[in-house]
C-alpha positions in Angstrom: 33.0 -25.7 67.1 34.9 -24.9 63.6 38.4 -23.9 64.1 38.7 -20.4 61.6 39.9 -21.2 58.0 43.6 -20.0 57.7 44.6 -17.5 55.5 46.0 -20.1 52.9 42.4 -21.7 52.6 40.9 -18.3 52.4 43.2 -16.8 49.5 44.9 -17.8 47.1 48.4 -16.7 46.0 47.0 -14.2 43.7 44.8 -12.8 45.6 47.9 -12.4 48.5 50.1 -10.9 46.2 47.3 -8.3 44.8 46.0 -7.4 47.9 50.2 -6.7 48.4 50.0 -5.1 45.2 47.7 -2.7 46.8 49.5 -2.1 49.8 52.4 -0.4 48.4 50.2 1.4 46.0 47.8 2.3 49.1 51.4 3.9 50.7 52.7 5.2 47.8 48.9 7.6 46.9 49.4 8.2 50.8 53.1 9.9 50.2 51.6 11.8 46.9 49.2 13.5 48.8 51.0 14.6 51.2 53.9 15.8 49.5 51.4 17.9 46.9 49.3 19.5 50.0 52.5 20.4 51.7 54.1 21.9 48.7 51.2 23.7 48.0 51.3 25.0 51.5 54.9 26.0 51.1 54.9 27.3 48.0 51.8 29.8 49.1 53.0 30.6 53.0 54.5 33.6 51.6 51.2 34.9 50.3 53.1 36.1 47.0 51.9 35.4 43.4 50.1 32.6 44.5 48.6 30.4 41.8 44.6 29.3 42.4 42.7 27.2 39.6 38.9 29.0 39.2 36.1 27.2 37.1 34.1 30.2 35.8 30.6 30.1 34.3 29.5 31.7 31.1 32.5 33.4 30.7 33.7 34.1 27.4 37.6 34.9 26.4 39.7 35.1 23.7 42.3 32.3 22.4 44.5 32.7 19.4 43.7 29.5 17.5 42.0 31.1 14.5 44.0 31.4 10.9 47.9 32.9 11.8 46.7 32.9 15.5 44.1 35.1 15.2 41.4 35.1 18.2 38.4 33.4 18.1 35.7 33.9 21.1 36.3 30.5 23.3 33.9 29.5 26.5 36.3 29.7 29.8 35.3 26.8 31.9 38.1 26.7 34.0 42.1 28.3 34.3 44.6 29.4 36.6 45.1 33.0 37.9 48.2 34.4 39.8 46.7 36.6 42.2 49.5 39.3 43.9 48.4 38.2 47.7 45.4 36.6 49.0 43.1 38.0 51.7 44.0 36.1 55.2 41.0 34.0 54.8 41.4 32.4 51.4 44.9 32.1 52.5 43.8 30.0 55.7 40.9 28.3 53.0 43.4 27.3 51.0 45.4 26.0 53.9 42.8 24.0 55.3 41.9 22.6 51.8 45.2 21.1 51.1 45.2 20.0 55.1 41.9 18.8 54.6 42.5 16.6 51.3 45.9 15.2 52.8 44.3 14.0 55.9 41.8 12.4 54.3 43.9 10.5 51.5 46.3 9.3 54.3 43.2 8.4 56.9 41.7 6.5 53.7 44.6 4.7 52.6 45.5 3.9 56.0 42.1 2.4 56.9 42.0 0.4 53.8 45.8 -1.1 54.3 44.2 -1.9 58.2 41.6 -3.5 56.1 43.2 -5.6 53.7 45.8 -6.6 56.6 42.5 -8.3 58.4 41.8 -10.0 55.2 45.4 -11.1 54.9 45.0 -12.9 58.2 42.0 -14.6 56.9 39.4 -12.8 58.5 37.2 -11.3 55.2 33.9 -10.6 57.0 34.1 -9.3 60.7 32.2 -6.7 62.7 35.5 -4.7 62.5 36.0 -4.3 59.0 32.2 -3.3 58.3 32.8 -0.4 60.5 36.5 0.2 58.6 33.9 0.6 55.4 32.0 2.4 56.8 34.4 4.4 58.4 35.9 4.6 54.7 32.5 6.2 53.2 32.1 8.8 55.7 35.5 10.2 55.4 35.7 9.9 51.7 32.2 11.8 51.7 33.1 14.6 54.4 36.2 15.4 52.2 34.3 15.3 49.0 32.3 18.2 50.6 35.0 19.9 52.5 37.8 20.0 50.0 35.8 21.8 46.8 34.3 24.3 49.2 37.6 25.7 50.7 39.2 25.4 47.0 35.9 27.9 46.5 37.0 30.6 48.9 40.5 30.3 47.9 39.4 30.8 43.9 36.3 34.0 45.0 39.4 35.6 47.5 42.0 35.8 44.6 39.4 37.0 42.0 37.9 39.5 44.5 41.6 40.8 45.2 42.3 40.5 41.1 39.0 42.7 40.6 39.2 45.0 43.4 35.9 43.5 43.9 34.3 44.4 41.0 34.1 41.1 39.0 31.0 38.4 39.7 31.7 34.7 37.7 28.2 34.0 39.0 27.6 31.2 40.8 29.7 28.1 40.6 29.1 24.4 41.7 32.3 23.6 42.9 31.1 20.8 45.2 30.8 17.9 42.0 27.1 16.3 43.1 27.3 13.5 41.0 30.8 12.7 42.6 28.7 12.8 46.2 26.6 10.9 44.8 28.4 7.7 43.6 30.9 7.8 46.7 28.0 7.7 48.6 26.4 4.9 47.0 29.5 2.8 46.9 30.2 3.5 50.7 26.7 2.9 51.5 26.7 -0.6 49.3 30.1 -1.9 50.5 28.9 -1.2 54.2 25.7 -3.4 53.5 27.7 -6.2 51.8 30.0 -6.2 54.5 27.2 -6.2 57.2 25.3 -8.9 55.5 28.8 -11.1 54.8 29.5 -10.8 58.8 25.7 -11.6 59.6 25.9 -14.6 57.6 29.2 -15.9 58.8 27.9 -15.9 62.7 24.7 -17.7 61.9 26.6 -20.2 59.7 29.1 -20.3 62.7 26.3 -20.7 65.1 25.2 -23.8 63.3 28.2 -25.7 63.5 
């Protein structure tokens, strides 16, 4: 039987240091994300002018970028409102939100830098790192969902509360399809390639 290549015959130098490369980068995305989530978190605990980004449809507003800053009518597609105070549960939306899109960066990251360790150790295709993939794909799509939808209560609490319910920006797709779409795609097709590079390294294994 074959003794297993070692990670010198597997990868080269360059491919070491950019799978390093993407280590640190992996850690530093992980320490972004956190930090923003928990500062949005802070800076809205109070519940006092707290600032929520709202995509409207069909809206039209006013911008003074005609001749000596006159306004000229302008399509609002998206801005940032102030609201006083939030009802308790857009607060808690937006809460989990930020929760939700921190925890899913880190688990991400952190499954990837498992990932490329494996691959490090000359190991590319294993049973373990198809279902880190995969692993990878259903996260990345859960959060995709999960994030955009909170962000929507949190953005139809502060304009209800602006309003006094009174204002309707219609309705809104918040959740980015085509976004589902090609995460989905990739996940599924890294999972297969994976899958198939495993199968193919125990049957060449089993004929040796």
């Amino acid at each position: 039987m074959a003794s297993p290549r070692s990670t010198s015959r597997t990868l080269s130098r360059g491919d070491t240091g950019s799978f390093l490369l993407f280590i640190v980068a992996g850690v530093a995305i992980a320490l972004w994300a956190v930090i923003r989530s928990v500062g949005t978190i802070v800076a809205a605990a109070g519940n006092r002018d707290v600032r929520v980004p709202v995509d409207f449809l069909d809206t039209i507003a006013q911008a003074p970028i005609g001749p000596d800053g006159a306004s000229v009518p302008v399509e609002l597609t998206g801005a940032v409102v102030t609201a006083p105070s939030l009802p308790l549960a857009s607060l808690w939306a937006l809460f989990l939100a930020e929760g939700t899109f921190a925890a899913a960066v880190v688990t991400v990251v952190t499954l990837l830098l498992i990932l490329c360790i494996g691959i490090l150790r000359g190991g590319i295709f294993s049973r373990r790192h198809t279902r880190l993939v995969v692993a990878v794909g259903i996260v990345s799509l859960i959060a995709a969902f999960a994030v955009p939808f909170f962000q929507n209560m949190v953005a139809n609490g502060a304009l209800a509360w602006l309003s006094d319910r009174t204002y309707d920006r219609g309705l809104t797709q918040q959740i980015d399809l085509p976004i589902l779409i090609v995460i989905g795609f990739v996940a599924g097709l890294s999972s297969t390639v994976f899958a198939v590079g495993d199968r193919l390294r125990r049957d060449t294994e089993g004929l040796v």
